[in-house]
C-alpha positions as protocol buffer text, in pm:
chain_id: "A"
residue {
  index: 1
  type: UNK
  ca { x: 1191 y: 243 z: -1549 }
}
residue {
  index: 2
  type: UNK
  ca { x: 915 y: 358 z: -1321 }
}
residue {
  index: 3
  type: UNK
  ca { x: 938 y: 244 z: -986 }
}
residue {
  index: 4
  type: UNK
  ca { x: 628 y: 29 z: -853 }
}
residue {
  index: 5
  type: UNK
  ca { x: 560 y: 40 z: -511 }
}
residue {
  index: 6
  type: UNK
  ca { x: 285 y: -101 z: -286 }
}
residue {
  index: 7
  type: UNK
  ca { x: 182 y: 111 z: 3 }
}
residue {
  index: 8
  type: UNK
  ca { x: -49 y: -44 z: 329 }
}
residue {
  index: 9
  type: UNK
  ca { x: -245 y: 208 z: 569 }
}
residue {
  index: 10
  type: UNK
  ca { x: -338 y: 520 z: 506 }
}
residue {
  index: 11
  type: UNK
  ca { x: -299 y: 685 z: 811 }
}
residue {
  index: 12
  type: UNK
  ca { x: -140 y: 1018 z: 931 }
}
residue {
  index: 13
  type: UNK
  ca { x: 184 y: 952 z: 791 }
}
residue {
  index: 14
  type: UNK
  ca { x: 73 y: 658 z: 502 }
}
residue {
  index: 15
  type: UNK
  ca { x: -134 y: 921 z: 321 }
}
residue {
  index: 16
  type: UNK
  ca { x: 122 y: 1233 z: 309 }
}
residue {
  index: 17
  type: UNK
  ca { x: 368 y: 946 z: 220 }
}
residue {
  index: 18
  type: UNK
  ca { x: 223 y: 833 z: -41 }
}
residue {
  index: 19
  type: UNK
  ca { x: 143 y: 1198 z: -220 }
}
residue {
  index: 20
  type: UNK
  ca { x: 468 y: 1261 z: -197 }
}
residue {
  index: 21
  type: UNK
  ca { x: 565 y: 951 z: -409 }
}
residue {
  index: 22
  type: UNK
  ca { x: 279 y: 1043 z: -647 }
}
residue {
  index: 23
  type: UNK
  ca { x: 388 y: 1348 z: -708 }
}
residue {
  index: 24
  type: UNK
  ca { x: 785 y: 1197 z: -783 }
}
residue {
  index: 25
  type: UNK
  ca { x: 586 y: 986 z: -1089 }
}
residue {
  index: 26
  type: UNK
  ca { x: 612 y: 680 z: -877 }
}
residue {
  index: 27
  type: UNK
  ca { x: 380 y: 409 z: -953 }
}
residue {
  index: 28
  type: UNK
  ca { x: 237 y: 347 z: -620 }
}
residue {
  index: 29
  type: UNK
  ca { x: -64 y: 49 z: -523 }
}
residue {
  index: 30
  type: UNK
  ca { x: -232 y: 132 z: -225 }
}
residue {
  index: 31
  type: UNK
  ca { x: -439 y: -100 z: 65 }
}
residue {
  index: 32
  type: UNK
  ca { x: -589 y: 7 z: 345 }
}
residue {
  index: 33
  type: UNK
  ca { x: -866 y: -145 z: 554 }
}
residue {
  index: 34
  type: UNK
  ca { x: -1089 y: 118 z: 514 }
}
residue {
  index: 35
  type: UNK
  ca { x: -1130 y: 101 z: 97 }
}
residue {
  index: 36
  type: UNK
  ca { x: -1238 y: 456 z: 114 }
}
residue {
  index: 37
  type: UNK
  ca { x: -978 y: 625 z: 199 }
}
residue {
  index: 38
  type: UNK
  ca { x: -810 y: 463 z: -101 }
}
residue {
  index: 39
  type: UNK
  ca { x: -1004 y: 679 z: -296 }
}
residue {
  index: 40
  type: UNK
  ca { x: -856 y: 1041 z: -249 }
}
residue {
  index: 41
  type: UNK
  ca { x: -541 y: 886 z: -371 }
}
residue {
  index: 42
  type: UNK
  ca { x: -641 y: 720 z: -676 }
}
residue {
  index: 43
  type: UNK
  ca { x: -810 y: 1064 z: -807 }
}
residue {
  index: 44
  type: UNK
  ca { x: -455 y: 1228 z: -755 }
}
residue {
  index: 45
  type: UNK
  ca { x: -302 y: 905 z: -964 }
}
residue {
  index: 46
  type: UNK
  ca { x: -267 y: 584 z: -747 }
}
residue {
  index: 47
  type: UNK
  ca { x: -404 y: 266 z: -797 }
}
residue {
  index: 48
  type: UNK
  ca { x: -576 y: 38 z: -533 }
}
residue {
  index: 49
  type: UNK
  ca { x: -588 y: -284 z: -394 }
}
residue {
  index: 50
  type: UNK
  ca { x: -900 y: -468 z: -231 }
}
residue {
  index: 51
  type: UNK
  ca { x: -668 y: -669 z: -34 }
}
residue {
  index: 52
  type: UNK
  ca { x: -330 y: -714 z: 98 }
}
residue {
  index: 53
  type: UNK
  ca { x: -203 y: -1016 z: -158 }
}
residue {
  index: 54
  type: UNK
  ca { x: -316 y: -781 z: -452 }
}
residue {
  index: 55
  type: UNK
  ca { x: -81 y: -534 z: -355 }
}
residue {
  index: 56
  type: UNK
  ca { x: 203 y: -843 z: -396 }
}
residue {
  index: 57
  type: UNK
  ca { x: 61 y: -923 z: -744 }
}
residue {
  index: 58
  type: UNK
  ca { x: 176 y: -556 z: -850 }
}
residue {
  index: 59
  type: UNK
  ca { x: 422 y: -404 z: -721 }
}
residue {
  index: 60
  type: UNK
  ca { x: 797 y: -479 z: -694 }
}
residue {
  index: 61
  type: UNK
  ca { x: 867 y: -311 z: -313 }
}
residue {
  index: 62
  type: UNK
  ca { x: 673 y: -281 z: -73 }
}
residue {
  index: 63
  type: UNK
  ca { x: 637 y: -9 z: 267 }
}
residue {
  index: 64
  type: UNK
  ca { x: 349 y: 30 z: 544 }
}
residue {
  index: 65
  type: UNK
  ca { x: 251 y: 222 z: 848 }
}
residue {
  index: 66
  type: UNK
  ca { x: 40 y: 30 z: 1025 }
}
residue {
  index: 67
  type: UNK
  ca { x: -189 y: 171 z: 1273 }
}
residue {
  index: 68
  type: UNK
  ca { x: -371 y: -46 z: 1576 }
}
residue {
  index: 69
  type: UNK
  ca { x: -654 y: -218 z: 1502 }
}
residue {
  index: 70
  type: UNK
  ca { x: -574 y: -450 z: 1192 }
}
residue {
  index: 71
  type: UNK
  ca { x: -709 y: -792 z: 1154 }
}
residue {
  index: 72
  type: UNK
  ca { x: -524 y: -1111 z: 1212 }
}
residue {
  index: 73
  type: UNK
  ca { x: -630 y: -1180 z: 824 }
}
residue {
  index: 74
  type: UNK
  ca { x: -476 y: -870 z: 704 }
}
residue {
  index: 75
  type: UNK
  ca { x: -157 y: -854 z: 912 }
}
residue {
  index: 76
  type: UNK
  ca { x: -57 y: -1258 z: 804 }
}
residue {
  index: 77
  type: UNK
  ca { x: -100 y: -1156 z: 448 }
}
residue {
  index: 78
  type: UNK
  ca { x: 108 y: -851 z: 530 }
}
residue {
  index: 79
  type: UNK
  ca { x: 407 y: -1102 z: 720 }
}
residue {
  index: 80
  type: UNK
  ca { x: 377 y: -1340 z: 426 }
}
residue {
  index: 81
  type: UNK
  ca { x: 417 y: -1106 z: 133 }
}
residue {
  index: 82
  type: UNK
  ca { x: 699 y: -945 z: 357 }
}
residue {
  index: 83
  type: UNK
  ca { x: 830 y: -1316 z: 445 }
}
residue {
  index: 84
  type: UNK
  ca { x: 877 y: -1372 z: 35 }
}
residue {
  index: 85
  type: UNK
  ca { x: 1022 y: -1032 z: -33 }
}
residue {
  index: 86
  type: UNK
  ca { x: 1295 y: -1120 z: 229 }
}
residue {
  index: 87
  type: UNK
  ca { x: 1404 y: -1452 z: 101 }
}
């Protein structure tokens, strides 16, 4: 089984992160707040997400690194996809 993982931000360490799952065959959904820097990624095999509760809808794990600067809208989806995870 392939493992599915949703990734959030796309910074300095989200990006090399997330090649480095891609290139392991993992299955990786990506958000970030700035939808073009999605786009690198999905050429070199990732998929995207428009929006944080996307990313819930499929994948089964989920990891982020978060820089400053994210909205209160994207951060409660964030806690509330985290908040079911953890139950």
């Amino acid at each position: 089984m392939i493992a599915k993982i949703g990734w959030i931000g796309l910074g300095q360490m989200g990006t090399p992160m997330v090649e480095n799952l891609l290139k392991g065959s993992v299955d990786v959904t990506v958000y970030n707040r700035s939808f073009d820097k999605t786009l690198p990624l999905v050429e070199k095999g990732a998929k995207n997400a428009k929006t944080v509760p996307l990313i819930e809808d499929t994948t089964r794990s989920y990891s982020e690194a978060l820089e400053e600067g994210y909205g209160e809208q994207d951060m409660s989806a964030i806690f509330e996809i985290l908040s079911k995870k953890n139950d």
